[in-house]
C-alpha positions as CSV (number, residue, x, y, z in Angstrom):
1,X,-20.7,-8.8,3.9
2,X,-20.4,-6.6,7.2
3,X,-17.8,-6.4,9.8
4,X,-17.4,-5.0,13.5
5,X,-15.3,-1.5,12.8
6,X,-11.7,-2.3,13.7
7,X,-11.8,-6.6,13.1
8,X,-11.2,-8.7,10.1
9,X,-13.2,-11.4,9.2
10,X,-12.5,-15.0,8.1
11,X,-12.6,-15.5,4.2
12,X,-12.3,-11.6,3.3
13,X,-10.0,-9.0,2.1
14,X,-9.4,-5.9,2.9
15,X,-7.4,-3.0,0.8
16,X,-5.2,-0.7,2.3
17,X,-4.9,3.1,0.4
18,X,-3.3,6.2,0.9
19,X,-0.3,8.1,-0.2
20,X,2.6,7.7,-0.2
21,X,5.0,7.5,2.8
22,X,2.5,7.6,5.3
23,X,3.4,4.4,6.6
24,X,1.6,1.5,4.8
25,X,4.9,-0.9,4.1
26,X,5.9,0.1,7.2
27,X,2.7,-1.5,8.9
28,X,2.6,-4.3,7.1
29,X,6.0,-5.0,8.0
30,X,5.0,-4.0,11.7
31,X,2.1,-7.2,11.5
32,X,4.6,-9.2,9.4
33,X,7.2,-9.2,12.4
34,X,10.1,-7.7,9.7
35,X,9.7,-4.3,12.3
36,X,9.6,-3.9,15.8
37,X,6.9,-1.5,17.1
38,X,8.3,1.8,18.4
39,X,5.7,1.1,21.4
40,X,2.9,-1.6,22.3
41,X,2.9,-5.1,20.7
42,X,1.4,-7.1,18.2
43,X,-0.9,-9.3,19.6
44,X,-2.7,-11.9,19.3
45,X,0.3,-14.4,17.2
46,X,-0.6,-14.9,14.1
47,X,0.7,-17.1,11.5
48,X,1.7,-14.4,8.7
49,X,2.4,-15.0,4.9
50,X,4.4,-11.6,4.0
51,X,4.6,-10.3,0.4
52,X,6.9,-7.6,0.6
53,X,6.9,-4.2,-1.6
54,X,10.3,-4.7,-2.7
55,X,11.5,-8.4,-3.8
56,X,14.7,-9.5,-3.7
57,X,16.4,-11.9,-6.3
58,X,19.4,-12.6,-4.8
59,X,18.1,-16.2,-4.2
60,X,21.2,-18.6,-6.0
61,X,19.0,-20.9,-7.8
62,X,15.9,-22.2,-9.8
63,X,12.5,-21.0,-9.2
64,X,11.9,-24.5,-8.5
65,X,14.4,-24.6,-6.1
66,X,13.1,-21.5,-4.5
67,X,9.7,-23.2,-3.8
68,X,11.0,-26.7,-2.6
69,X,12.7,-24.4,0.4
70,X,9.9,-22.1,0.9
71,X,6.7,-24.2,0.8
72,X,8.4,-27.8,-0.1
73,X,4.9,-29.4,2.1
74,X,2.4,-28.1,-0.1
75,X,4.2,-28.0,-3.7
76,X,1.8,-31.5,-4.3
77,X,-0.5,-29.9,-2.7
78,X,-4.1,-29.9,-5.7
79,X,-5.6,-26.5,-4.7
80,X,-2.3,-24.5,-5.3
81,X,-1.3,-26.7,-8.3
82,X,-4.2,-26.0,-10.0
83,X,-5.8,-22.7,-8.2
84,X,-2.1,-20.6,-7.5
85,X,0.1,-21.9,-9.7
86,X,-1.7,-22.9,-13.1
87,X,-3.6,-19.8,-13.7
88,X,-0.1,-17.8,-12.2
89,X,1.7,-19.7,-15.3
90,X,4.1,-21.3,-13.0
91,X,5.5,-24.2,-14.7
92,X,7.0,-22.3,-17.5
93,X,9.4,-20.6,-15.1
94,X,10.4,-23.6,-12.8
95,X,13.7,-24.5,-14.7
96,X,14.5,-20.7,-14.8
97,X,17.1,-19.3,-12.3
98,X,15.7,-16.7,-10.1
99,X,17.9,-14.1,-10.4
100,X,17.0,-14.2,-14.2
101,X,13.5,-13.3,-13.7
102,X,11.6,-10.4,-15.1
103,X,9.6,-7.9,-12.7
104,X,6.5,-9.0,-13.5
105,X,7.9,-13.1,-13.5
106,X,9.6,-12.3,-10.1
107,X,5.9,-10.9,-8.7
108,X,3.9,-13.6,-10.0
109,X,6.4,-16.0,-8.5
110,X,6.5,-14.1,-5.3
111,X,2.8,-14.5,-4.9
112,X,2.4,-17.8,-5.3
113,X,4.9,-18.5,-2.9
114,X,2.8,-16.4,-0.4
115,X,-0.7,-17.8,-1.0
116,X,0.8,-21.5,-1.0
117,X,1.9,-20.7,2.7
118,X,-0.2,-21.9,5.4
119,X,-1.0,-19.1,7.5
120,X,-3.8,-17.3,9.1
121,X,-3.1,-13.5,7.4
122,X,-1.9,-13.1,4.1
123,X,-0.3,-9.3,3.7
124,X,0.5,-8.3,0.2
125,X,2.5,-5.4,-0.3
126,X,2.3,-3.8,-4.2
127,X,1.0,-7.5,-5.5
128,X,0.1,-5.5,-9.0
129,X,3.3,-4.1,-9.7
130,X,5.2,-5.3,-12.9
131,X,2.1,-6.8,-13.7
132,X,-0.1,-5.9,-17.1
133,X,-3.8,-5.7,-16.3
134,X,-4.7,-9.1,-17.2
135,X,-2.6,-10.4,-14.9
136,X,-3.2,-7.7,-12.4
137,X,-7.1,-9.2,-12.9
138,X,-6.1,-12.5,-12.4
139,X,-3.9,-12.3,-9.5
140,X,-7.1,-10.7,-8.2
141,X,-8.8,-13.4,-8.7
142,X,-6.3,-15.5,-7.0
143,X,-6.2,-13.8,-3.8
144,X,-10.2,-14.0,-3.7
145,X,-10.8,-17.2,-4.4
146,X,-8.0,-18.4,-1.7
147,X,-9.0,-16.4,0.8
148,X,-13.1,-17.3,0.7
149,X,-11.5,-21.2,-0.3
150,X,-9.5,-21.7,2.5
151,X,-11.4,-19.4,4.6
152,X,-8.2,-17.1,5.0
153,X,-8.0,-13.3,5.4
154,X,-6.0,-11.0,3.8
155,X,-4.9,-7.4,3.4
156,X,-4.0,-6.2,0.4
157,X,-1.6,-2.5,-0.2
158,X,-2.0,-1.2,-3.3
159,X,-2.1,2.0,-5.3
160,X,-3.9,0.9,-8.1
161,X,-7.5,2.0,-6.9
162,X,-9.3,-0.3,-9.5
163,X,-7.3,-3.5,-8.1
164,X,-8.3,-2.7,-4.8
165,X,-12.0,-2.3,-5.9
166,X,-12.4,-5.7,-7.4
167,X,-10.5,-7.8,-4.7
168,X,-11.3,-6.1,-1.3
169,X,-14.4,-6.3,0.7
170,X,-13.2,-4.0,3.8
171,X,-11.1,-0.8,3.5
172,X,-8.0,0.8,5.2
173,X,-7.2,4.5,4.7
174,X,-3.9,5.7,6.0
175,X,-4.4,9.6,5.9
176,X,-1.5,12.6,7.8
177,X,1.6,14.2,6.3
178,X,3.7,11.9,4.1
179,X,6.9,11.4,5.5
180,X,6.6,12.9,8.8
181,X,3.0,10.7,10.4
182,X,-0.1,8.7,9.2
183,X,-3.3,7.7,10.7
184,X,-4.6,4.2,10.1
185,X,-8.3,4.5,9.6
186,X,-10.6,1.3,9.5
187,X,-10.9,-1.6,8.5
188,X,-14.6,0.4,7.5
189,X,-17.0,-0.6,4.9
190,X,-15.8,0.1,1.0
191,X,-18.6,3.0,0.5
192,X,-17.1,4.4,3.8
193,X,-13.2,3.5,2.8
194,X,-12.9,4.7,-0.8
195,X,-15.0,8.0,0.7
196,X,-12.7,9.0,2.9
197,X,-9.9,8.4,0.9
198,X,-11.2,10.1,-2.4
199,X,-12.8,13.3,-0.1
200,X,-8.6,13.2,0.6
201,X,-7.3,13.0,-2.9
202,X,-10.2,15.4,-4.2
203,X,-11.5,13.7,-6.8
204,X,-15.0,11.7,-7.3
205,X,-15.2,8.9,-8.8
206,X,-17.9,7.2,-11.5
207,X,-18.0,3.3,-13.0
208,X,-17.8,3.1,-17.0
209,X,-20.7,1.7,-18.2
210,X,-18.6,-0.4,-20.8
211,X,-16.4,-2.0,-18.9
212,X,-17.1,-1.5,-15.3
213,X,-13.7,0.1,-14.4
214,X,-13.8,3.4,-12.1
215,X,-13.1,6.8,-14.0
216,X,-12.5,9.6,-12.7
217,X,-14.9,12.3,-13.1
218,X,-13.8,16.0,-14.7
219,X,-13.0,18.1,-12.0
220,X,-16.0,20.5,-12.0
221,X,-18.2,18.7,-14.1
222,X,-21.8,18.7,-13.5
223,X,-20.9,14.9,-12.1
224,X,-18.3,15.5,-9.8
225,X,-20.1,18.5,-8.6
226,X,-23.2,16.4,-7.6
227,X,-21.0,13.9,-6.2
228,X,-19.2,16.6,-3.7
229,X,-22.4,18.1,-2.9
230,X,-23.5,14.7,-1.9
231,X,-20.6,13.3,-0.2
232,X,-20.6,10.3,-2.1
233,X,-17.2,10.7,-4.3
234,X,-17.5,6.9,-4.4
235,X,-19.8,5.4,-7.2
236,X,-22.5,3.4,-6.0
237,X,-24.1,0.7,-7.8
């Protein structure tokens, strides 16, 4: 899959990386419509489904009165019965109160509630954390198959670098000086992406044989070396 540098495409994802406090929440919220620009405007008008970094549970009620007000329309709905909420493990929390929720309960409920939106971009701020890497892998999953399903788009913050691998067809890299300004770079090719942002962090990265996951290579080693001297600190398959 290729994209025009700059544009998102229909049925894709794209990750979002870089360190922290360089503005990433603060962008999404930006596109979300939470934060007013400090000049220009957002544009064209989307419809937005917002996941934000930081949940709140001060919601005075069930879970499954939480989703009868957010997305009462499409609760009946077949895809996100069986493709959001079933493999989420929904069910099992709809007679809880929300404000009794775990972390990782609160985040899986949080998701659902923002891929059973309608809406033209999905942004999901930190969707793996709280969440053990099964889950992590399945909400993965999730996000996938609804956005190629419904022929959606997303973008996806994260910092774990092996989510973002698995889920995202396009990168972001926000790069400056945490804190003080960052530089949105993209949307760009993954190869290009996860280049730019490992050149950053210094480190090179290989794929595990075994199980496929990214490692990082010994800094020094004969690996990362070739890597460096390459300028590919991204594994390619």
């Amino acid at each position: 899959m290729s994209a025009p540098k700059g544009n998102l495409e229909i049925g894709s994802v794209t990750g979002v990386l870089g360190r922290n406090a360089l503005g990433k929440s603060s962008f999404t919220k930006i596109l979300a419509g939470v934060l007013e620009p400090d000049e220009g405007s957002v544009e064209p008008k989307l419809k937005i489904a917002y996941k934000p970094q930081y949940i709140s549970t001060d919601f005075d009620g069930t879970c499954e009165d939480l989703l009868f007000r957010s997305i009462k329309e499409n609760m009946s709905d077949i895809y996100v019965k069986n493709e959001i909420f079933r493999p989420l493990d929904i069910d099992p929390l709809m007679e809880k109160d929300v404000q009794s929720l775990s972390g990782g309960e609160l985040q899986r409920l949080s998701i659902a509630i923002t891929l059973a939106t309608d809406a033209d971009l999905y942004l999901l701020d930190e969707p793996s954390a709280n969440l053990d890497s099964s889950t992590r892998m399945e909400v993965g999953k999730i996000i996938r198959r609804t956005m190629e399903n419904r022929k959606k788009t997303a973008m996806v913050v994260d910092h774990d670098i092996y989510f973002i691998d698995i889920i995202s067809d396009f990168l972001m890299v926000f790069l400056g000086n945490p804190g003080r300004e960052g530089t949105a770079h993209g949307p760009m090719t993954m190869r290009d992406g996860m280049n730019l942002f490992l050149k950053e962090a210094k480190v090179t990265f290989r794929r595990d044989h075994n199980t496929g996951r990214p490692r990082i290579n010994k800094p020094g080693s004969s690996l990362d070396r070739e890597q460096i001297n390459s300028g590919e600190y991204y594994y390619s398959d």
